[in-house]
C-alpha positions as a Markdown table, in Angstrom:
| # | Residue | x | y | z |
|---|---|---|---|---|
| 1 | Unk | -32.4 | -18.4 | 55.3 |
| 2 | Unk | -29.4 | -16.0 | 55.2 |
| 3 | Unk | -27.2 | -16.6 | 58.4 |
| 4 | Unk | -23.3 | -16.2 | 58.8 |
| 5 | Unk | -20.6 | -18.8 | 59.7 |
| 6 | Unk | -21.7 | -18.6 | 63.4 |
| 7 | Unk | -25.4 | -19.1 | 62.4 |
| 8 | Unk | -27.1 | -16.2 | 63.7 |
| 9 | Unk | -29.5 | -14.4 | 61.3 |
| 10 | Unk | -29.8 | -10.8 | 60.7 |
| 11 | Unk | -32.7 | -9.2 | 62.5 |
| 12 | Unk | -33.7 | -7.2 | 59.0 |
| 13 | Unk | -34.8 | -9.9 | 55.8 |
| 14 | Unk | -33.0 | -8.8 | 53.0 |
| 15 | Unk | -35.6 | -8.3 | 50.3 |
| 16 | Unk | -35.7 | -8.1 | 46.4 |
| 17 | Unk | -34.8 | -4.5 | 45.1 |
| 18 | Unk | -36.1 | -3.1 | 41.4 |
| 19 | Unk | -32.6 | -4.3 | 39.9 |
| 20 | Unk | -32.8 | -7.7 | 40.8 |
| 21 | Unk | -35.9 | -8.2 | 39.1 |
| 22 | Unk | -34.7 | -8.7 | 36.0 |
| 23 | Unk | -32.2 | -11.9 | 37.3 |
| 24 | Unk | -34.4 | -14.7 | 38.7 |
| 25 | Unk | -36.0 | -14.4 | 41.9 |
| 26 | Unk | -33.9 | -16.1 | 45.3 |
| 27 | Unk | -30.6 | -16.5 | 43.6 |
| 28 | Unk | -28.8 | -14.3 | 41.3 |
| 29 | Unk | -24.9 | -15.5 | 42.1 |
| 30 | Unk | -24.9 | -17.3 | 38.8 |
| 31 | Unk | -25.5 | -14.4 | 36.1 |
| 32 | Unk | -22.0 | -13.0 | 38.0 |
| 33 | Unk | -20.3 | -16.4 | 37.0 |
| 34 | Unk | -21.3 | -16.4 | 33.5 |
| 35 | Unk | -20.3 | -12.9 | 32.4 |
| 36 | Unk | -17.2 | -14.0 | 34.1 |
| 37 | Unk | -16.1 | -16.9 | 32.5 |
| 38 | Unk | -17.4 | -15.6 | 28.8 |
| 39 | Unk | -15.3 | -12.5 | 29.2 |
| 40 | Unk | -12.4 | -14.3 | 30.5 |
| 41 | Unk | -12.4 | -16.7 | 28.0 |
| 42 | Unk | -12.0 | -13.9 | 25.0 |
| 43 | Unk | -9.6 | -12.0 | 26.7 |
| 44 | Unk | -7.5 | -15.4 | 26.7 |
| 45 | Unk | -8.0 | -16.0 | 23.4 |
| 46 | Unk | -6.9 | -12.2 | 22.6 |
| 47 | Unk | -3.6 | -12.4 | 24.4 |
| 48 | Unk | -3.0 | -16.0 | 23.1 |
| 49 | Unk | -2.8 | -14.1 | 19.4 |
| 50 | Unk | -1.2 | -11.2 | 20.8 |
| 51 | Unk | 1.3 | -14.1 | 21.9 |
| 52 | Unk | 1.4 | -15.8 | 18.7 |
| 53 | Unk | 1.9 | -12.7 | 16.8 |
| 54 | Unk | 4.9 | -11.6 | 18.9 |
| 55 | Unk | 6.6 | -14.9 | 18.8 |
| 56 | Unk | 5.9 | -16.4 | 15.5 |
| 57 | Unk | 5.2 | -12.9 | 13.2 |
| 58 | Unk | 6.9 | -10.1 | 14.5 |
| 59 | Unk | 9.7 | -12.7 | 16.5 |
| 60 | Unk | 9.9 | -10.2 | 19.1 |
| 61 | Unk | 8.9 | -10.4 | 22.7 |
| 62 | Unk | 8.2 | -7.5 | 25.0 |
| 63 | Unk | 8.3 | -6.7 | 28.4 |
| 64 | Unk | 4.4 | -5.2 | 28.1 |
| 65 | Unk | 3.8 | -8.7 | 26.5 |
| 66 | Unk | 5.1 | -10.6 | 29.8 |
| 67 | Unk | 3.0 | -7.8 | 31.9 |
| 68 | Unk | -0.6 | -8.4 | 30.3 |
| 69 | Unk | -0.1 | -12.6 | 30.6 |
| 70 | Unk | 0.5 | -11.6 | 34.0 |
| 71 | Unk | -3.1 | -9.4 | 33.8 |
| 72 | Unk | -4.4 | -12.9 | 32.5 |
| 73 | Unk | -3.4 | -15.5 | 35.3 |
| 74 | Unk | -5.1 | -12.4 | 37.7 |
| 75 | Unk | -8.4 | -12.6 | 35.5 |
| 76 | Unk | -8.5 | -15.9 | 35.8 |
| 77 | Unk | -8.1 | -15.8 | 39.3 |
| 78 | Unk | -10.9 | -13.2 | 39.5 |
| 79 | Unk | -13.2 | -16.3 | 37.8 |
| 80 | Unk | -11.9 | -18.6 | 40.5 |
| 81 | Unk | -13.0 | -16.6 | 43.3 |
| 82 | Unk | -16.3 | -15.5 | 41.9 |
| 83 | Unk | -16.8 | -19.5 | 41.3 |
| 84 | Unk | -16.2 | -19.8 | 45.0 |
| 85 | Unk | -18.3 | -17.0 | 45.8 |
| 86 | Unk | -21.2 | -18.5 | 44.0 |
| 87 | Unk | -20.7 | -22.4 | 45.8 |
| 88 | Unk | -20.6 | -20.4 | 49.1 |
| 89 | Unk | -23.8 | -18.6 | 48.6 |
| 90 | Unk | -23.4 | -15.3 | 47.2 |
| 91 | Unk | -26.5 | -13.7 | 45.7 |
| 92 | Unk | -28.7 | -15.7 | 47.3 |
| 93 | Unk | -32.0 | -14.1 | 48.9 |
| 94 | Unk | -33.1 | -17.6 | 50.4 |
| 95 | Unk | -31.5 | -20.1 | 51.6 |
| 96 | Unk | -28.2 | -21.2 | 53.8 |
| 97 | Unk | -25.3 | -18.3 | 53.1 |
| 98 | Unk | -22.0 | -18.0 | 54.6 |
| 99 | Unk | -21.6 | -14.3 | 54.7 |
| 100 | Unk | -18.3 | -14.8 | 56.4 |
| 101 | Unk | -16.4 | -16.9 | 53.9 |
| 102 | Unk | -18.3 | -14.5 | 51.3 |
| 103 | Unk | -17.0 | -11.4 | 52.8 |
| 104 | Unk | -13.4 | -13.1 | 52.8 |
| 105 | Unk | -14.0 | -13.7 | 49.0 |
| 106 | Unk | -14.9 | -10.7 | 48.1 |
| 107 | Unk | -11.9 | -9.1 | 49.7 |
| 108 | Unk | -9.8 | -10.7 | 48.1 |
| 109 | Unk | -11.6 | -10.1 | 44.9 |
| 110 | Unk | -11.4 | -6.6 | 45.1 |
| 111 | Unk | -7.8 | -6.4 | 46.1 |
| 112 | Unk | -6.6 | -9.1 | 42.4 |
| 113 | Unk | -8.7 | -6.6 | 40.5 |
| 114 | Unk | -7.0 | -3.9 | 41.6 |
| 115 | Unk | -3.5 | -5.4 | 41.2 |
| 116 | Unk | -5.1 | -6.5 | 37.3 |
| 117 | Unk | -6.5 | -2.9 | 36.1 |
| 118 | Unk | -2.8 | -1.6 | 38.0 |
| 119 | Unk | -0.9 | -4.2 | 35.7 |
| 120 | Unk | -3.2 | -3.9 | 32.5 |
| 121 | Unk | -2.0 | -0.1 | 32.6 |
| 122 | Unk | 1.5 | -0.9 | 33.3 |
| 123 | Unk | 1.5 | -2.8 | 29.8 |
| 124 | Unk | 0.2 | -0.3 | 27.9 |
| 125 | Unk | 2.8 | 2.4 | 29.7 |
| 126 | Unk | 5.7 | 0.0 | 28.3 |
| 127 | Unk | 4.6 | -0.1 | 25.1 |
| 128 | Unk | 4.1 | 3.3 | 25.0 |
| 129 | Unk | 8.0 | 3.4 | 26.1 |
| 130 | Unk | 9.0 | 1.3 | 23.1 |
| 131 | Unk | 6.7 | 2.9 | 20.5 |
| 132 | Unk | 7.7 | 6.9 | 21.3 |
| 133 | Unk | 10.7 | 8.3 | 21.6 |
| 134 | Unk | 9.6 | 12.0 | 22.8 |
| 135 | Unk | 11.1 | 12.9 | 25.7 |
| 136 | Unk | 8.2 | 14.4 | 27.1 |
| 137 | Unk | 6.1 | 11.3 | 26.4 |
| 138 | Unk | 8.5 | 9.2 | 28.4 |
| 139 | Unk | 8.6 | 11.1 | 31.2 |
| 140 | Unk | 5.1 | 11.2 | 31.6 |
| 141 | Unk | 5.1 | 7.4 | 31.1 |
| 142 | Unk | 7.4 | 7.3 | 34.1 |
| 143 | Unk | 5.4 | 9.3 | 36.3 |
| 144 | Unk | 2.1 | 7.4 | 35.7 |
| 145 | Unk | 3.9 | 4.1 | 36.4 |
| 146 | Unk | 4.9 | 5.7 | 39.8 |
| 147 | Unk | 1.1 | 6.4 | 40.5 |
| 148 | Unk | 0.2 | 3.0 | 39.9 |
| 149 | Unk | 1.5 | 1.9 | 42.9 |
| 150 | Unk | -0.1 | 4.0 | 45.5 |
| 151 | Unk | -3.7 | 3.6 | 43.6 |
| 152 | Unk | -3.2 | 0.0 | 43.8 |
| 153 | Unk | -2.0 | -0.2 | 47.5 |
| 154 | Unk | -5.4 | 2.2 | 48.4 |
| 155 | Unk | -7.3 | -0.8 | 46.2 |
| 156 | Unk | -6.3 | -3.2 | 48.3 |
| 157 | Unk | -5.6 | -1.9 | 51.6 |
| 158 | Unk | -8.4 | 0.2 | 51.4 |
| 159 | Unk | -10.8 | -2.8 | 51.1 |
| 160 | Unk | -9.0 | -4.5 | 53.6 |
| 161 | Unk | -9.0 | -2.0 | 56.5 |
| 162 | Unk | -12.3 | -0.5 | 55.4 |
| 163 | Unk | -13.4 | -1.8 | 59.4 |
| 164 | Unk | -11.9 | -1.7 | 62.5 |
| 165 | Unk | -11.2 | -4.4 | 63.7 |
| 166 | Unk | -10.4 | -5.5 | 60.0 |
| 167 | Unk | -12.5 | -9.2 | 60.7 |
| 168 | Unk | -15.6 | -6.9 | 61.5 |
| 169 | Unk | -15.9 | -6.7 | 57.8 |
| 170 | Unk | -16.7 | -10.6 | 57.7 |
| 171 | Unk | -18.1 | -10.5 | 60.9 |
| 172 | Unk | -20.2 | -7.5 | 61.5 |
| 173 | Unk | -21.4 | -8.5 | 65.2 |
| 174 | Unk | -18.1 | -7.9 | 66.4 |
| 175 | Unk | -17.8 | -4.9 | 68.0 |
| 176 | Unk | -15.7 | -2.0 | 66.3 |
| 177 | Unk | -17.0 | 0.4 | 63.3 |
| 178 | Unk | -16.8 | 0.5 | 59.3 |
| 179 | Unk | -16.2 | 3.4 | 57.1 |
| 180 | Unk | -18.5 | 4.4 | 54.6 |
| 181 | Unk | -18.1 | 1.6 | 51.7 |
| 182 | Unk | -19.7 | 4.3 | 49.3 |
| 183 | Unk | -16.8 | 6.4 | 49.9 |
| 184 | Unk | -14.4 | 4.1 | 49.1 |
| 185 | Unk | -15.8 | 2.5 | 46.5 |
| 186 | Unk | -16.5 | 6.0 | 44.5 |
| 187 | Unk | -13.0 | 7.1 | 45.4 |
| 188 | Unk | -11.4 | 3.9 | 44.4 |
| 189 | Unk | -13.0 | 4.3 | 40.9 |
| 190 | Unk | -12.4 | 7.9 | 40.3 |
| 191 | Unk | -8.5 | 7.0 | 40.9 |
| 192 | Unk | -9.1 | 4.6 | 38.6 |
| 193 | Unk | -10.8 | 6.3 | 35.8 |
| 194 | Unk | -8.8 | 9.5 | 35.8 |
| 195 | Unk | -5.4 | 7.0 | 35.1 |
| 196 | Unk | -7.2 | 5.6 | 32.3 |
| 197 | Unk | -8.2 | 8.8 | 30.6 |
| 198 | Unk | -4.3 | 9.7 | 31.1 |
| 199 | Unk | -3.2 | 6.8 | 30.0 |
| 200 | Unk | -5.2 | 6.6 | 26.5 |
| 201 | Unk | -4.9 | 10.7 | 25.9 |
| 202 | Unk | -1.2 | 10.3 | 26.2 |
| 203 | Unk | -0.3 | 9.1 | 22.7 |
| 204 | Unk | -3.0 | 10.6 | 20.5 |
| 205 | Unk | -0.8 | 13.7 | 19.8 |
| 206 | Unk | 2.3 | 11.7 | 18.8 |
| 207 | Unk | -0.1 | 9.4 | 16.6 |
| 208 | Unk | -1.6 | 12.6 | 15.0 |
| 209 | Unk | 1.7 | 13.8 | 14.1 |
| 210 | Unk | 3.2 | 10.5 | 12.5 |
| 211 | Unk | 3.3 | 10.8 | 8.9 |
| 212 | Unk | 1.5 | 7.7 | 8.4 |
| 213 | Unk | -1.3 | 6.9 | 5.0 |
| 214 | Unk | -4.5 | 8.3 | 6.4 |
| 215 | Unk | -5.8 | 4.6 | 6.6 |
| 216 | Unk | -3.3 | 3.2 | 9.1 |
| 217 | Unk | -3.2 | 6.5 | 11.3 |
| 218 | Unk | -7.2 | 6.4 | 11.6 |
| 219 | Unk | -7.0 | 2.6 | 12.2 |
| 220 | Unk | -4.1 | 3.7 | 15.3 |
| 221 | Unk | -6.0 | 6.4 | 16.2 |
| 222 | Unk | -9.5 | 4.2 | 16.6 |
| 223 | Unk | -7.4 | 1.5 | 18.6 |
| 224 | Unk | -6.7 | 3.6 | 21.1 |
| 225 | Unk | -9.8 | 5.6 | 21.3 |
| 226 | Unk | -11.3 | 2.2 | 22.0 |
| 227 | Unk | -9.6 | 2.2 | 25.1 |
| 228 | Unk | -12.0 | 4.4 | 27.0 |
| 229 | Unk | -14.8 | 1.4 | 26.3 |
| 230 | Unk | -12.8 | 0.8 | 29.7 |
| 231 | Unk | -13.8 | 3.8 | 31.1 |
| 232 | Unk | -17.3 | 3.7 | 30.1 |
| 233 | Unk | -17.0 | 0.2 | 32.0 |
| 234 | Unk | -15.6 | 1.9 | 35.1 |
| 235 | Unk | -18.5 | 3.9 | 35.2 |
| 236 | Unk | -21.2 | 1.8 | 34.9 |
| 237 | Unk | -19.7 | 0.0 | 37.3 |
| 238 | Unk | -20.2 | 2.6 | 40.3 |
| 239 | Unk | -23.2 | 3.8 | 39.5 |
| 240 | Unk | -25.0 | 0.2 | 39.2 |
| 241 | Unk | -23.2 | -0.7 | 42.4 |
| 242 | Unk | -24.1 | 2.7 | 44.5 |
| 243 | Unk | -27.5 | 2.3 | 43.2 |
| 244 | Unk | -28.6 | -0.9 | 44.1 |
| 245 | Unk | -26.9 | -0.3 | 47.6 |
| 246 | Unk | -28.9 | 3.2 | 47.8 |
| 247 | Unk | -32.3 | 1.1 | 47.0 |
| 248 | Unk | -31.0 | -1.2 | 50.6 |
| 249 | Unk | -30.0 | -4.2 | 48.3 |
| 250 | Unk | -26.7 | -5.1 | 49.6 |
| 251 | Unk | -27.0 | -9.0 | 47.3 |
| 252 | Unk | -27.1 | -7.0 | 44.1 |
| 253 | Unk | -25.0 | -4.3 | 45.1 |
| 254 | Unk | -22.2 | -6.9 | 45.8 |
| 255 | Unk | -23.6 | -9.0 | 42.5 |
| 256 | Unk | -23.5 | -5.8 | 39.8 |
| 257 | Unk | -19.6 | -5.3 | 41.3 |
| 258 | Unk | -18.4 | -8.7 | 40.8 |
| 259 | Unk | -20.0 | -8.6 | 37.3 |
| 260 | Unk | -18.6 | -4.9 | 36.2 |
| 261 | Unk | -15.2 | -5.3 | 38.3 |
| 262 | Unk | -14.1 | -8.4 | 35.5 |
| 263 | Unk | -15.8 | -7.1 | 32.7 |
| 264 | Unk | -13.9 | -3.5 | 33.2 |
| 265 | Unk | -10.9 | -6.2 | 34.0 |
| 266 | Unk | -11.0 | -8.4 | 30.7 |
| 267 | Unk | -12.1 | -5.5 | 28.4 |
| 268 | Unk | -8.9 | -3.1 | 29.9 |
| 269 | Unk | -6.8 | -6.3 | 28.5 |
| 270 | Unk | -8.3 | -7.1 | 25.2 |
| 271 | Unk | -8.4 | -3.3 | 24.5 |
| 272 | Unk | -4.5 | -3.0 | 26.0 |
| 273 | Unk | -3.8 | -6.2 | 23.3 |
| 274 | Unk | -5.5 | -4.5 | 20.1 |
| 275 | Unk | -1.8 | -2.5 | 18.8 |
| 276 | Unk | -0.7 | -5.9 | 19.2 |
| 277 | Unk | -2.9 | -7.6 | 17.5 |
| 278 | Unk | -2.5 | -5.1 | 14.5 |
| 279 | Unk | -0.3 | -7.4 | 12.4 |
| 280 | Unk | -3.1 | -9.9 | 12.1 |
| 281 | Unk | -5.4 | -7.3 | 10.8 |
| 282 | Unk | -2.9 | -6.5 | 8.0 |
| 283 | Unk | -2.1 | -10.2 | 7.2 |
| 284 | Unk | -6.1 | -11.3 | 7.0 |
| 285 | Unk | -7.3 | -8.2 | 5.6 |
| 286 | Unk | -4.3 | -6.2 | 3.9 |
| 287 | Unk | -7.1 | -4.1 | 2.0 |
| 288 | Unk | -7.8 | -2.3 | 4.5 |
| 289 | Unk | -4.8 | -1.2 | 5.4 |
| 290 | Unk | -4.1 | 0.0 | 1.7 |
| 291 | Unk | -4.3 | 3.4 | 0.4 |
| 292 | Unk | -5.8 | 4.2 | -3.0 |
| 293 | Unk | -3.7 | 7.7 | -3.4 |
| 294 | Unk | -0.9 | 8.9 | -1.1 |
| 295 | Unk | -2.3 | 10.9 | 1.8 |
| 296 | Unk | -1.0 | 14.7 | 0.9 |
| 297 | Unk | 2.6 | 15.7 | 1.3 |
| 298 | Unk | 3.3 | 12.3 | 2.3 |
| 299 | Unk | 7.2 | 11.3 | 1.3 |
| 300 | Unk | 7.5 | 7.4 | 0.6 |
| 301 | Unk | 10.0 | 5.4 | -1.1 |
| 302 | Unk | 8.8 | 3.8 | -4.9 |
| 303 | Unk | 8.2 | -0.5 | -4.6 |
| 304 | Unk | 11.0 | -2.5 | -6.0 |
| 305 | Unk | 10.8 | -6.0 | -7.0 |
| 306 | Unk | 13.5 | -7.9 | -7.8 |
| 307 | Unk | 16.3 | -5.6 | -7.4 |
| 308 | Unk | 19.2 | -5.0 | -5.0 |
| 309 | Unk | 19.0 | -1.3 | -3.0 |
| 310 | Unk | 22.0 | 0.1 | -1.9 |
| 311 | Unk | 22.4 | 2.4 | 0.4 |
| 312 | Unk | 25.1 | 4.8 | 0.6 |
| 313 | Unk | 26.1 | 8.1 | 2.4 |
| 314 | Unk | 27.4 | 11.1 | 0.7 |
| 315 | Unk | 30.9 | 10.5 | 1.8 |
| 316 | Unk | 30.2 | 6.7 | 0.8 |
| 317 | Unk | 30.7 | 6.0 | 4.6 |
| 318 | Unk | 28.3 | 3.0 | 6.3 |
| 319 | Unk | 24.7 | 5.0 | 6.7 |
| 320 | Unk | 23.7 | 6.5 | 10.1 |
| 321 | Unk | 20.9 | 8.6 | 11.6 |
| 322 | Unk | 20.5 | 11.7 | 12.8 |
| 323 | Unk | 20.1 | 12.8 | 16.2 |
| 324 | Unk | 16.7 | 14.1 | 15.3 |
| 325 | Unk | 16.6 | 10.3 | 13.4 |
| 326 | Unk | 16.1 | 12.3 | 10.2 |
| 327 | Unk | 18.1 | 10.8 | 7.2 |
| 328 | Unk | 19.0 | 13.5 | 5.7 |
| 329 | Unk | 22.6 | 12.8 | 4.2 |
| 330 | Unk | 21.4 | 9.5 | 3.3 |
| 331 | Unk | 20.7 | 8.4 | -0.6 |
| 332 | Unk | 19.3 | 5.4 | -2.2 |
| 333 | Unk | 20.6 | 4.0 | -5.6 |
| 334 | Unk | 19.0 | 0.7 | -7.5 |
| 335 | Unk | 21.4 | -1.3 | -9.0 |
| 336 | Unk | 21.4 | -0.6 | -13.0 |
| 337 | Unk | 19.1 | 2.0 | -13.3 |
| 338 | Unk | 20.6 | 5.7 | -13.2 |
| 339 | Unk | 17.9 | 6.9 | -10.8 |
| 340 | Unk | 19.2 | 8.0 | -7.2 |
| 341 | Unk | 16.5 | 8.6 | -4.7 |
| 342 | Unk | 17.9 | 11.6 | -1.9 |
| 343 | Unk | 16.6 | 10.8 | 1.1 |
| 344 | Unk | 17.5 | 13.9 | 2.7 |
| 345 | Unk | 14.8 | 15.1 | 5.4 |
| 346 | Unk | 12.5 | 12.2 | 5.7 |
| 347 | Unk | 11.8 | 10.8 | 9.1 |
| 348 | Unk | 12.5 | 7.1 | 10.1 |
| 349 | Unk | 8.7 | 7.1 | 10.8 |
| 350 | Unk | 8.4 | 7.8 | 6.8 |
| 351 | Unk | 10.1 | 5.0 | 5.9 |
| 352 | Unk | 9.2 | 2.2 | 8.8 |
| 353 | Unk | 5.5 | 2.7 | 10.3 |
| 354 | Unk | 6.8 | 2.0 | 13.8 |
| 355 | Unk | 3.7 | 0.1 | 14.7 |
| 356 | Unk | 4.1 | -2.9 | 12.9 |
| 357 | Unk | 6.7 | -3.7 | 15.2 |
| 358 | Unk | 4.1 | -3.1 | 18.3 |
């Protein structure tokens, strides 16, 4: 039967609600595990090619790349303490349960997820940082970074003082009260939703104004736009977890917000790894990424095999860029034909596409 650490038993059985009726009867811990370790396990394998791509394709490593293995060891820390969760008893409507160790564990749950979705966004703010240059972007890159800290310390703290005495959350026959958990909880994932919607719309203008072929800047534009799969996550995950508790099933309240807290977790990392990951789709499947007529009033340079390029400035001086990075006193001449191609007004965007370099 259900008891705590001291081995009294709640006056109230806890009964089965509608939602746990489709998870076996008695003991529903496991179906949390599972979900767990599957997600985990792709998300791993997603930032081990983001990894390999950085270090063995593109040879560059960046800070967001060092932030998101940081989001991984969390993850995986999140599978760790749902494991202990389930070997102490969690999700269990019969049998011996040690709601104090449980409460503990879920604690300290909630506070590595919120430090994970805090550091997932951090890595896609610093890429952001080292894809755009707009002023305006960067600032507002800043100024999300600074928000991530006080949404993170209300994640944790929040959880963590949500009684008073803090223990009475482990031990509820202590005496002391609680805030509502609702309350939290939905405030806690509004915080967390509205950062995600800023963080995905932020780029889409600067995408839709690259001068890209009209493949590559859909493909950007869909990456991104994949993002709010996380969102979609986030909300799921409150309304599942508010619903069971409305219908008095605390087990499956608890259950549905381990599950949705490290599927929004992995899915916010493989979706913050899919720029990355870009240069594997053009290497496996360079088709798609080809354009069978230039996209309208696009300016790009003609292919050359086999030949040397030369570039020179009008004063013959060593090449440089604008302040605007526009090339416009710049010139291209191949070697032994009498062709010289004036590059004057086309972007460094036009020339480089500055996500391959992502």
């Amino acid at each position: 039967m259900l008891t705590d650490s001291n081995g009294q038993t709640p006056s109230d059985p806890v009964g089965l609600s509608p939602t746990a009726v489709e998870f076996e009867d008695g003991d529903v811990g496991w179906q949390a595990l599972g979900p767990a370790i599957a997600l985990t396990t792709v998300s791993s394998v997603v930032v081990g090619l983001r990894w390999y791509a950085r270090c063995k394709i593109v040879r560059r490593v960046g800070l967001d790349d060092y932030i998101i293995l940081i989001s991984l060891i969390l993850v995986w820390m999140m599978s760790g303490l749902i494991g202990a969760s389930v070997h102490h008893g969690v999700g269990k409507y019969h049998g011996d349960v040690n709601t104090n160790m449980i409460a503990k564990l879920i604690v300290a749950q909630n506070s590595v997820w919120a430090i994970t979705v805090s550091t997932t966004k951090a890595s896609i703010l610093v890429q952001y940082l080292r894809i755009f240059n707009n002023r305006r972007n960067r600032i507002t890159c800043y100024i999300l970074m600074a928000s991530l800290l006080p949404a993170t310390c209300w994640g944790i703290f929040g959880g963590i003082f949500l009684c008073n005495p803090a223990r009475k959350l482990w031990n509820p026959y202590l005496p002391g009260h609680c805030r509502d958990a609702q309350i939290y909880w939905t405030s806690v994932a509004g915080v967390d939703i509205g950062l995600d919607i800023l963080v995905l719309l932020l780029p889409i203008p600067s995408i839709s104004g690259l001068r890209l072929p009209r493949k590559q800047k859909i493909a950007t534009m869909l990456v991104f736009l994949l993002g709010f799969l996380v969102c979609a996550v986030s909300v799921v995950r409150v309304a599942t977890v508010v619903g069971a508790a409305t219908q008095g099933d605390l087990i499956m309240s608890g259950i549905w917000s381990i599950i949705w807290s490290v599927t929004e977790a992995n899915v916010g990392i493989i979706c913050a790894s899919l720029l990355a990951l870009r240069v594997w789709i053009v290497r496996i499947c360079p088709k798609l990424m080809e354009e069978t007529e230039p996209p309208q009033n696009a300016q790009r340079l003609p292919m050359m095999e086999n030949a040397e390029a030369t570039w020179r400035s009008a004063d013959s001086e060593a090449p440089t860029l604008g302040a605007d990075g526009s090339l416009s006193t710049m010139q291209l001449k191949v070697p032994g034909s009498s062709q010289v191609y004036d590059l004057g007004g086309i972007q460094e965007a036009d020339i480089v596409d500055p996500l391959m370099a992502t």
